[in-house]
C-alpha positions as CSV (number, residue, x, y, z in Angstrom):
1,X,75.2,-166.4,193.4
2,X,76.8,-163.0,192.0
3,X,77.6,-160.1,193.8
4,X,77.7,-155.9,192.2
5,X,79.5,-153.2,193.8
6,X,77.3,-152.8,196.8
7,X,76.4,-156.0,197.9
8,X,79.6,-158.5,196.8
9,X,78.9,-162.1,197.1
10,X,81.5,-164.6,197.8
11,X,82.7,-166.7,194.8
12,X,85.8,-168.9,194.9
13,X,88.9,-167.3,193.1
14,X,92.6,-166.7,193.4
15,X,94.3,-164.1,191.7
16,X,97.0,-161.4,192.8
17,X,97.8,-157.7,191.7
18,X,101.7,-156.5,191.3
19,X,101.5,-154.4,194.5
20,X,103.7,-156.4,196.5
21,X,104.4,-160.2,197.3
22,X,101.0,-161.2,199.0
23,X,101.1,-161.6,202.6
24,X,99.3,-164.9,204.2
25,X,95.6,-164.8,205.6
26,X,96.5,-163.4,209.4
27,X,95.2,-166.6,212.2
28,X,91.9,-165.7,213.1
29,X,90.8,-163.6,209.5
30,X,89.1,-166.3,208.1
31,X,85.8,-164.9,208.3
32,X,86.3,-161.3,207.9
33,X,84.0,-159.5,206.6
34,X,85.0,-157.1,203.4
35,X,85.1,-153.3,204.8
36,X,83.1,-152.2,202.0
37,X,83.1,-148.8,203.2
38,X,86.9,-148.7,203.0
39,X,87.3,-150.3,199.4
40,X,84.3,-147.8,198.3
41,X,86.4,-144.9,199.5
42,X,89.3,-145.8,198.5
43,X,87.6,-146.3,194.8
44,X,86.5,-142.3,195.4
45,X,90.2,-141.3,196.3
46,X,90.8,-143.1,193.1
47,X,87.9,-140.5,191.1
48,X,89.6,-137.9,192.9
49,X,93.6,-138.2,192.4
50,X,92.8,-140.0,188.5
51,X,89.5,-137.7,187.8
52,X,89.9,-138.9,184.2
53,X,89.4,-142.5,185.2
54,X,85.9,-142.5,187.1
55,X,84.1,-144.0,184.3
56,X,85.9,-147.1,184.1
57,X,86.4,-146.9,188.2
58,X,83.0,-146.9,188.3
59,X,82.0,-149.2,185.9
60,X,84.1,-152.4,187.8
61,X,81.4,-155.1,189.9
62,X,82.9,-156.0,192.6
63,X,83.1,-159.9,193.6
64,X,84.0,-160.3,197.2
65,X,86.0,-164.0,197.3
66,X,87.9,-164.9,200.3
67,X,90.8,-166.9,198.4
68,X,92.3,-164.2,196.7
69,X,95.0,-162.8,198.0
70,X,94.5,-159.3,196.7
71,X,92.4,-157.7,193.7
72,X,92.4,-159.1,190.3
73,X,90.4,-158.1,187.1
74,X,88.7,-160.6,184.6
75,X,88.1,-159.9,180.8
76,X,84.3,-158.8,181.5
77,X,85.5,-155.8,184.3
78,X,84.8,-157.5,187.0
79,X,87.2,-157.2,190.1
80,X,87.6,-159.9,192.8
81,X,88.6,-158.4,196.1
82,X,89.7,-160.6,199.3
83,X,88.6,-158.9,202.3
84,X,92.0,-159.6,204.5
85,X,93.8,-157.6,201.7
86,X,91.3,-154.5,202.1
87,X,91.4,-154.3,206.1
88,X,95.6,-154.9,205.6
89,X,96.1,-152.0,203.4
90,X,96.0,-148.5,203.3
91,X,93.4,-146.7,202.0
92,X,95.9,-144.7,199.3
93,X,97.4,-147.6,198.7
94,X,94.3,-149.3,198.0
95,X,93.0,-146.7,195.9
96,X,96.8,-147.1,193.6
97,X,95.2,-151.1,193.0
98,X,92.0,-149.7,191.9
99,X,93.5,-148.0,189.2
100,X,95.8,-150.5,188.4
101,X,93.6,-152.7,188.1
102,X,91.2,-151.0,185.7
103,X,94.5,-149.5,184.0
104,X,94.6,-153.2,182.4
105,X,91.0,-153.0,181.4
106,X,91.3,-149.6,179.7
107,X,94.6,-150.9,177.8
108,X,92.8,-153.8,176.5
109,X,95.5,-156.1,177.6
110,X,92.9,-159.1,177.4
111,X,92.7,-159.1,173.8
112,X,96.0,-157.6,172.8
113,X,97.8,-160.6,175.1
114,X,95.6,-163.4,173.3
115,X,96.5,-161.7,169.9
116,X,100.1,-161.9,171.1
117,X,100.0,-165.3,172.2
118,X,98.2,-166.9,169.2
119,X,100.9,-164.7,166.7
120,X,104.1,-166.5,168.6
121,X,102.1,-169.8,169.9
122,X,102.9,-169.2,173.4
123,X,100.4,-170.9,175.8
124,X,101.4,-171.5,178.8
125,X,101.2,-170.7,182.0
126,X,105.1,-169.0,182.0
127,X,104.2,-167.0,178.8
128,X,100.9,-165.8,180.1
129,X,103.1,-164.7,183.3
130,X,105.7,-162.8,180.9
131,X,102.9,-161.3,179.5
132,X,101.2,-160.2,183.2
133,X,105.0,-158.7,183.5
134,X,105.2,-156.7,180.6
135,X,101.6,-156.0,180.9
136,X,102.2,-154.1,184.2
137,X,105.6,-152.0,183.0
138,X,103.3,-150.3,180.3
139,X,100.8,-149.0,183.2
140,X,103.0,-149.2,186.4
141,X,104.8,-146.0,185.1
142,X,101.7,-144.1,185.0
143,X,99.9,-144.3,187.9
144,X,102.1,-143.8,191.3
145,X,102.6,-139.6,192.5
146,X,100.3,-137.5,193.0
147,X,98.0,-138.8,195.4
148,X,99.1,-142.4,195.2
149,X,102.1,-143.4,197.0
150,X,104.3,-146.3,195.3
151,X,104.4,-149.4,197.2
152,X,107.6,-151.6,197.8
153,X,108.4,-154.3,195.9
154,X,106.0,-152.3,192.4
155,X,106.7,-153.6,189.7
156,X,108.9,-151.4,187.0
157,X,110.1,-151.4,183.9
158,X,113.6,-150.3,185.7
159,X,113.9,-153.9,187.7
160,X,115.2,-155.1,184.1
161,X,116.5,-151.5,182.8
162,X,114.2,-150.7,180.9
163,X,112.8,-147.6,179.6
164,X,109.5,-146.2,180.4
165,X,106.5,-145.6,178.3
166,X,106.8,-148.5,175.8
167,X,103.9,-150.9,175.2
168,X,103.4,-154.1,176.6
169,X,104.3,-156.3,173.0
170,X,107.8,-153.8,173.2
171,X,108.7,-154.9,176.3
172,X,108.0,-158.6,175.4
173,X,109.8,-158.1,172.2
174,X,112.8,-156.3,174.0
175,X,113.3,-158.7,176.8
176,X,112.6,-162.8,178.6
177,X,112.1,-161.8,181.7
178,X,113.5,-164.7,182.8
179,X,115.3,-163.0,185.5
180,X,111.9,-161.6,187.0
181,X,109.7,-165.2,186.5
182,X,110.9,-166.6,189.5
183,X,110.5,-163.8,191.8
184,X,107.0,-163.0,190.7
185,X,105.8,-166.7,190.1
186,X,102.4,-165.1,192.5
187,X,102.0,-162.7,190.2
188,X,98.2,-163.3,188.9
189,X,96.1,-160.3,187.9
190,X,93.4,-162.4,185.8
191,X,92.7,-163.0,182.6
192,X,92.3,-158.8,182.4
193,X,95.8,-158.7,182.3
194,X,97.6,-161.6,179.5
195,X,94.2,-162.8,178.4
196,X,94.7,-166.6,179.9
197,X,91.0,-167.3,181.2
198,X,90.9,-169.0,185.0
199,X,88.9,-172.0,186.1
200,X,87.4,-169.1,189.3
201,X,86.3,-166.2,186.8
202,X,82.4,-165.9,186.2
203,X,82.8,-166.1,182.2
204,X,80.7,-164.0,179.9
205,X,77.6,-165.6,181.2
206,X,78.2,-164.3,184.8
207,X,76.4,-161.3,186.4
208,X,76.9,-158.4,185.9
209,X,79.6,-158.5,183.6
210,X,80.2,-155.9,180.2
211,X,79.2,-156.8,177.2
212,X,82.0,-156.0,174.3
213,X,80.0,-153.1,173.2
214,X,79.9,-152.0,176.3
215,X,83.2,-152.3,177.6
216,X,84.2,-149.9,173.9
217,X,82.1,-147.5,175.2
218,X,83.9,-147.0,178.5
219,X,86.9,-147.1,177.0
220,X,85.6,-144.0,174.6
221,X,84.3,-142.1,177.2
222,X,87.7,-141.7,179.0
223,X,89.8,-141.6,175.8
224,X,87.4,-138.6,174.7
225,X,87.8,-137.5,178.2
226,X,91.4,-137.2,178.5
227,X,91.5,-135.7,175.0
228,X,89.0,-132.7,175.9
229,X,90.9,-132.0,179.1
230,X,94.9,-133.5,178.7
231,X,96.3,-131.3,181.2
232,X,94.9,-133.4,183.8
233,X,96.0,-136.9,182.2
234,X,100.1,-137.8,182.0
235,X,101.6,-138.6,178.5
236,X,101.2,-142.1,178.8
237,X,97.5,-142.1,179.0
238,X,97.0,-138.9,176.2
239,X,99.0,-141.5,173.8
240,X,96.9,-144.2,175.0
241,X,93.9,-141.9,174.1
242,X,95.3,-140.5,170.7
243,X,97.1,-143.7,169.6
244,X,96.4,-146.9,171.5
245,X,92.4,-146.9,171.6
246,X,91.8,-144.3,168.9
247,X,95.1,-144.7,166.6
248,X,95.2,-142.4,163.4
249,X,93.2,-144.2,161.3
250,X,93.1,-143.1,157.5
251,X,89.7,-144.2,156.9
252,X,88.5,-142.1,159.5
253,X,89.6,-139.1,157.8
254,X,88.1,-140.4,154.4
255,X,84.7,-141.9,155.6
256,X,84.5,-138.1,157.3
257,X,85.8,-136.5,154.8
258,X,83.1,-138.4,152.0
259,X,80.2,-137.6,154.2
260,X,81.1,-133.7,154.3
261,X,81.4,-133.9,150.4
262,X,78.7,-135.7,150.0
263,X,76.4,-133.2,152.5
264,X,77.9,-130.1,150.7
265,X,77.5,-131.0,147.6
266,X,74.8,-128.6,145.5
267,X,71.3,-129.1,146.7
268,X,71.7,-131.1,149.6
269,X,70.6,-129.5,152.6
270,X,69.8,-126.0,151.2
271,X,66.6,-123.7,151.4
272,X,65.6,-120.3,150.9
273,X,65.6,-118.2,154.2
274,X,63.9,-114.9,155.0
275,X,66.2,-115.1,158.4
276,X,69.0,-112.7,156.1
277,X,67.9,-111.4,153.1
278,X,69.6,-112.0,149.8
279,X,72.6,-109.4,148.8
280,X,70.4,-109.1,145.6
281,X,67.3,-107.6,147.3
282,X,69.7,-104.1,147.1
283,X,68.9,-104.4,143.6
284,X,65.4,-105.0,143.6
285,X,63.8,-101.6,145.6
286,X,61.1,-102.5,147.5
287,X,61.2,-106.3,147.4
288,X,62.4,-108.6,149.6
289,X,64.4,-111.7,148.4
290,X,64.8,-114.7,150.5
291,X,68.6,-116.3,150.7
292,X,70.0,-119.7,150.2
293,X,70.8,-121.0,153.5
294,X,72.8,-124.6,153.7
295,X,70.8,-126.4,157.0
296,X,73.0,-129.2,158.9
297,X,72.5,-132.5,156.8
298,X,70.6,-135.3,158.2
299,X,72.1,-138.5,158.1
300,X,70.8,-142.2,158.2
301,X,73.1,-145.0,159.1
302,X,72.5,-148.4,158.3
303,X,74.7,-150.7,160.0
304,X,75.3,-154.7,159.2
305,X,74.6,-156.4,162.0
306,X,74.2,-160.1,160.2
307,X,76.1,-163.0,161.6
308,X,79.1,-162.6,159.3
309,X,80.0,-159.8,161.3
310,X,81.5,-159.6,164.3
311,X,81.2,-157.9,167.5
312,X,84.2,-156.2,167.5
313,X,83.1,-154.8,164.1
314,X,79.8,-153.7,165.5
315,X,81.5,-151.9,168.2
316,X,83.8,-150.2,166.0
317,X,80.5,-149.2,163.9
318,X,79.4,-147.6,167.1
319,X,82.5,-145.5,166.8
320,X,82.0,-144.6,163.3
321,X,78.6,-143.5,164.2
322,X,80.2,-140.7,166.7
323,X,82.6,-140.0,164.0
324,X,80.0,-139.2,161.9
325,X,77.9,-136.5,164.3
326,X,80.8,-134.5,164.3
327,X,81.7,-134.9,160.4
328,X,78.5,-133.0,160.3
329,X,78.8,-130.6,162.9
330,X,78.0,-132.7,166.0
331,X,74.4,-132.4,165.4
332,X,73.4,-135.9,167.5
333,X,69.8,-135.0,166.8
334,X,70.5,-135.3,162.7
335,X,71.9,-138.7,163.2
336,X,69.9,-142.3,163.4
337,X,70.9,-145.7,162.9
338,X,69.1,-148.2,161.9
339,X,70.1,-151.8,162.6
340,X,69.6,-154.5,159.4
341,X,70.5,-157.9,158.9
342,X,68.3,-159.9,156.3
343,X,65.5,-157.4,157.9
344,X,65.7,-153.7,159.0
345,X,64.9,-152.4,162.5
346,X,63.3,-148.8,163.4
347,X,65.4,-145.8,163.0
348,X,67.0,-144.7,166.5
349,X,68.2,-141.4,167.1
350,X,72.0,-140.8,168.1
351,X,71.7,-139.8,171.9
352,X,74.6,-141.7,173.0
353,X,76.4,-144.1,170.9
354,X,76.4,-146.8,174.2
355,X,73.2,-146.2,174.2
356,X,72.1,-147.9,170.4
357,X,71.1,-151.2,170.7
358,X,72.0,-153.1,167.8
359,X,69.6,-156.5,167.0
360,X,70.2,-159.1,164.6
361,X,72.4,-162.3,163.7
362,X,70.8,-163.8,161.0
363,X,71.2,-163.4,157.0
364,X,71.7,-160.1,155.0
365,X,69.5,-157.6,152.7
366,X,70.6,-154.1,153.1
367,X,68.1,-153.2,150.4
368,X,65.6,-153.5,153.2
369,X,67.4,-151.1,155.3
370,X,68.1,-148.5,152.3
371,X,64.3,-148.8,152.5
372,X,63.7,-148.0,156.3
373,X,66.7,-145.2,155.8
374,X,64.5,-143.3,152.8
375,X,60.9,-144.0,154.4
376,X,60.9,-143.4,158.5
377,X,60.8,-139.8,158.7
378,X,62.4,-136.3,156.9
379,X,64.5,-138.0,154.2
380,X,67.9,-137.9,154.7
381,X,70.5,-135.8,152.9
382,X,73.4,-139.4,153.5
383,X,72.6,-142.5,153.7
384,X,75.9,-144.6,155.7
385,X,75.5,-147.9,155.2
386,X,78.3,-149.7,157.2
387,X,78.8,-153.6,156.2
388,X,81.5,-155.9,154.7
389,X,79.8,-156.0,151.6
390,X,78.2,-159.6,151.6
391,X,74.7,-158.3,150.4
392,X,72.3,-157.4,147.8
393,X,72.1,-153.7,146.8
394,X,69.8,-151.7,145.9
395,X,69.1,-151.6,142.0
396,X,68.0,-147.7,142.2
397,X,70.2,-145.5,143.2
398,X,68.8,-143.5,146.6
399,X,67.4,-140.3,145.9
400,X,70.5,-138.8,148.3
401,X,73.7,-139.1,148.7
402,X,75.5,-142.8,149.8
403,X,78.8,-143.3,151.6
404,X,79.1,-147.5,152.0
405,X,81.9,-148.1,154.8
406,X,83.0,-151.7,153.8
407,X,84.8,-153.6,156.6
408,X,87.9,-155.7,155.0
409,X,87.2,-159.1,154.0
410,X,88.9,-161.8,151.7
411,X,88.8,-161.3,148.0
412,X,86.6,-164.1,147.7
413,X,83.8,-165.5,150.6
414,X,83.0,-168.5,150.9
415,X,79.2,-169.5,150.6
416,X,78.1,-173.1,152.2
417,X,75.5,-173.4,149.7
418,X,77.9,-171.8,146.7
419,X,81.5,-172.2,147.0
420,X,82.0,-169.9,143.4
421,X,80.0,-167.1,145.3
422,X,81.3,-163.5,145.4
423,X,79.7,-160.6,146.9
424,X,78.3,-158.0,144.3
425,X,80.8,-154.6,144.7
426,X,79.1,-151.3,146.2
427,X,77.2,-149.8,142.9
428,X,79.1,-147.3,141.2
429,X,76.8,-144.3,142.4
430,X,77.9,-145.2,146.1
431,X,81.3,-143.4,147.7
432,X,82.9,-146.3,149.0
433,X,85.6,-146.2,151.9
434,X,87.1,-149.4,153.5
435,X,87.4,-149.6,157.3
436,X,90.5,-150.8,158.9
């Protein structure tokens, strides 16, 4: 049995949050019933002190489970809540969790721990604590004031003499924390926090749980969020939202900068206008000359979704996508993707990039979707094809213009049925620009 945000259902689990040293279950508590009511409002005090955080608040599930001593966060944003700790703290207080809690979410400290441990081999369950440790000095510094009081025992960067504002791998770089691993030995905040999966989470077959596509999109709605208003945010999350979700990326600037070349160059998206007439009509009396006007491009983009790539690719094609709408203007209604693997799918228009569902798994042809791209509809002024280049091409060069974003791979891939087999290059007549 699973439980959402409005009716929690119990599931066994023990995890802690670095609030303070977890008090035991008070005699007679054993079957208390979670306050709801108090941990909804203290999510809505959360929205109201953190305003640029209510789409990830929001978009925790709640699982009630009896056996944890406080909150804790798994990989797939679910948060485990233990009713005892909700009636024994206050509501401010508990409204300083929930943003702690989805503060490690947001950072991405799941996969950015497991990348950490598999680079220096570190397995265990005292390296997945030093990385719990570090993992709450790079959000700990960020979240009390203003709303939400700092409880005793937090903790801080400071407790070792550290500096603020540095990133978790820094402070794992910069010190053991030995001193701290014997103090904080309860110190659990899930497998959303150093990426070591527990025998009590609900896996990525539970309910209700994000899928990786999703969880990228909640992510981008509050890193454009703080962006558009970063008065409201403090420096640690408006570098999280320039650097640590979106970090300057080159290839942004050239995939955006090849689709307005490609858009503007002569004859693509132009037509004769009566709306203001030509300069030249002045020298014509009495006749009225129509001028060129350049429309917004419409673009097409065909994204890989075969089984050689993966989803963290797929989600960072939903990104490019966005990218793309305001390469040209921010004209969503110009923009649809199409998904192809060995077969291409029906053209979606851009509403929201969450919102594109991208199907398939099997082999690839991207001819097929070059195909879809130049026969659904207006025909397009770009064509994006996004892929890592393991496909046939189309012989005939598209009667528009072609930007092909290639994520990296090998020099040379490996084909089970051909071990000498290399991919055929992006033709010449395509703009190429590799992501990442």
């Amino acid at each position: 049995m699973r439980g959402d945000a409005e009716h929690p259902l119990p599931r066994p689990a023990r995890a802690t949050v670095p609030v303070r040293r977890p008090a035991p279950e008070p005699a007679g508590r054993a079957g208390l019933a979670l306050d709801m009511e108090k941990l909804l409002a203290a999510r809505l005090h959360a929205v109201k002190v953190r305003p640029y955080l209510a789409d990830a608040l929001f978009a925790l599930r709640v699982v009630e489970d009896r056996s944890v001593p406080t909150m804790a966060v798994d990989a797939h944003w679910r948060v485990y809540v233990s009713p005892g700790f909700v009636a024994r703290t206050p509501l401010e207080e508990l409204a300083g969790v929930w943003v702690h809690e989805v503060s490690h979410l947001l950072r991405d400290h799941h996969w950015r721990s497991e990348a950490y441990a598999r680079e220096h081999g570190e397995y265990g369950p005292g390296e997945s604590l030093r990385r719990n440790i570090a993992a709450d000095f790079e959000i700990n510094d960020d979240i009390y004031g203003d709303g939400l009081p700092q409880p005793a025992g937090t903790v801080l960067p400071s407790l070792l003499g550290l500096s603020d504002g540095l990133l978790m791998e820094e402070y794992l770089r910069t010190a053991s924390m030995s001193g701290l691993a014997a103090d904080l030995a309860w110190l659990d905040c899930g497998s959303g926090a150093d990426g070591r999966k527990r025998p009590w989470e609900l896996g990525p077959g539970g309910a209700y749980g994000l899928s990786r596509q999703q969880r990228d999109a909640v992510r981008f709605r509050v890193a454009e969020g703080i962006k558009g208003r970063p008065g409201e945010a403090p420096e640690g999350w408006r570098r999280w939202a320039e650097e640590a979700f979106h970090p300057p990326q080159p290839w942004r600037r050239l995939l955006g900068s090849a689709i307005r070349s490609a858009a503007g160059a002569p004859g693509a998206g132009e037509n004769h206008s009566y709306r203001r007439p030509s300069r030249r009509s002045a020298g014509v009396p009495g006749v009225v000359l129509p001028s060129l006007r350049r429309t917004p491009p419409r673009v097409r983009v065909v994204i890989d979704t075969s089984g050689s790539v993966s989803d963290a690719e797929l989600g960072s094609a939903l990104l490019e996508v966005v990218a793309i709408s305001r390469a040209v203007g921010g004209r969503r209604d110009l923009v649809s993707v199409i998904s192809c693997d060995a077969a291409a799918g029906v053209a979606v228009p851009l509403c929201r990039a969450e919102d594109v569902e991208l199907v398939g798994g099997g082999g690839t042809d991207l001819r097929s979707g070059f195909e879809r791209a130049l026969r659904c509809g207006p025909r397009p002024d770009v064509i994006v094809a996004l892929t890592d280049g393991q496909t046939p091409w189309p012989s005939a060069q598209p009667p528009c213009r072609t930007v092909v974003g290639l994520f990296p791979r090998p020099a040379r891939a490996v084909d089970e049925e051909d071990p000498h087999y290399v991919p055929d290059a992006p033709p010449p007549w395509a703009r190429v620009v590799t992501i990442g």
